[in-house]
N, C-alpha and C positions, 0 to 999 in steps of 0.2 A: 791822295788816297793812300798812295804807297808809304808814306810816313808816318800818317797816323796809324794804319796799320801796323805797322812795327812798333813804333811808340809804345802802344797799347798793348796789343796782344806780349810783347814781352816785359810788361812792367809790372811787376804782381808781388804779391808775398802769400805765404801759407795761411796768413787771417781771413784775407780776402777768396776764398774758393774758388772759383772759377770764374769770377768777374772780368777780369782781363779777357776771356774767352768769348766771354756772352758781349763784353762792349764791341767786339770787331763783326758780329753776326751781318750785320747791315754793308758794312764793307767789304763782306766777302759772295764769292759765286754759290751758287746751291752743291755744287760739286767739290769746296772746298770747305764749305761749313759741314757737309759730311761727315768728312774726314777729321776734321778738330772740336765738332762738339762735346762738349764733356760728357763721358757717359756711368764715370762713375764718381764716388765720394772723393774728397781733397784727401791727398795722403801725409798721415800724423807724419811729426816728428818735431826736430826744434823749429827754430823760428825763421824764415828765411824771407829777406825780402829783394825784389833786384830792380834797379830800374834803368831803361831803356832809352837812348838820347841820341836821336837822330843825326849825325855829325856831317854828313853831307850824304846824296841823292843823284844820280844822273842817269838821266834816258839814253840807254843803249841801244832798242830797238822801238820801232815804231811803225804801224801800220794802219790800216783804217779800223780793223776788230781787236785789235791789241798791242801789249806793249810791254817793253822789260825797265825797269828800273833796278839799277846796281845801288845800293844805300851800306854805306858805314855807320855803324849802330858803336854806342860807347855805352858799355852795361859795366854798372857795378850791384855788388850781391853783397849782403849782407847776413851772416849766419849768429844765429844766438848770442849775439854779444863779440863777435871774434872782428876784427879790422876786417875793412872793407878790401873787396877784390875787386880791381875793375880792371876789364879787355875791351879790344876790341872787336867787331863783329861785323863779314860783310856778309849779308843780305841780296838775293835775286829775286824781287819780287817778279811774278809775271801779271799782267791786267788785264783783261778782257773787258771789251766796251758791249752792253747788253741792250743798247739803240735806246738806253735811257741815263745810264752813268755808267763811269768804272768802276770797276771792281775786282779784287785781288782774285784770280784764280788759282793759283800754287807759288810758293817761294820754299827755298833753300837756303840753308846760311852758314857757317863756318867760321872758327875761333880765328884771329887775325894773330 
């Protein structure tokens, strides 16, 4: 869950609106889909697209209602025609188990 999560929600370009957002809905907590719905218009400008590639994942914490996953993300962005920029990215997902599946209920993440 913690992958495709990331995967998804950070792989997007400015053509696609908020798809990236609406594909994670299912994956996420009612408490964290709150907080990330889209609530207004895609914002203009040139063309930007970035995509998001899981590089590796491991469970740091673990309990019976939840759980952390530390994941390294490798994102490259693409602006208007300009060479590709690509970082890395680590990722804390936290999961909450809802007595039917997981589900991401907040994460954090930071330029590597």
């Amino acid at each position: 869950v913690a992958r495709v999560f990331v995967e998804r929600y950070g792989t997007y370009s400015t053509d696609s609106g908020f798809t990236n957002i609406l594909e994670v809905k299912d994956l996420a907590t009612p408490a964290l889909w709150a907080r990330i719905a889209p609530r207004s218009a895609a914002a203009a400008g040139p063309f930007t697209r970035v995509t998001t590639r899981v590089a590796s994942a491991d469970l740091t914490q673990e309990s019976p209602g939840s759980a952390t996953v530390e994941i390294t993300a490798l994102r490259t962005q693409t602006k208007d025609g300009e060479a590709p920029v690509r970082g890395e990215q680590l990722i804390t997902i936290t999961l909450q188990y809802t007595g039917t599946a997981w589900l991401v209920d907040r994460f954090t993440s930071a330029e590597l």
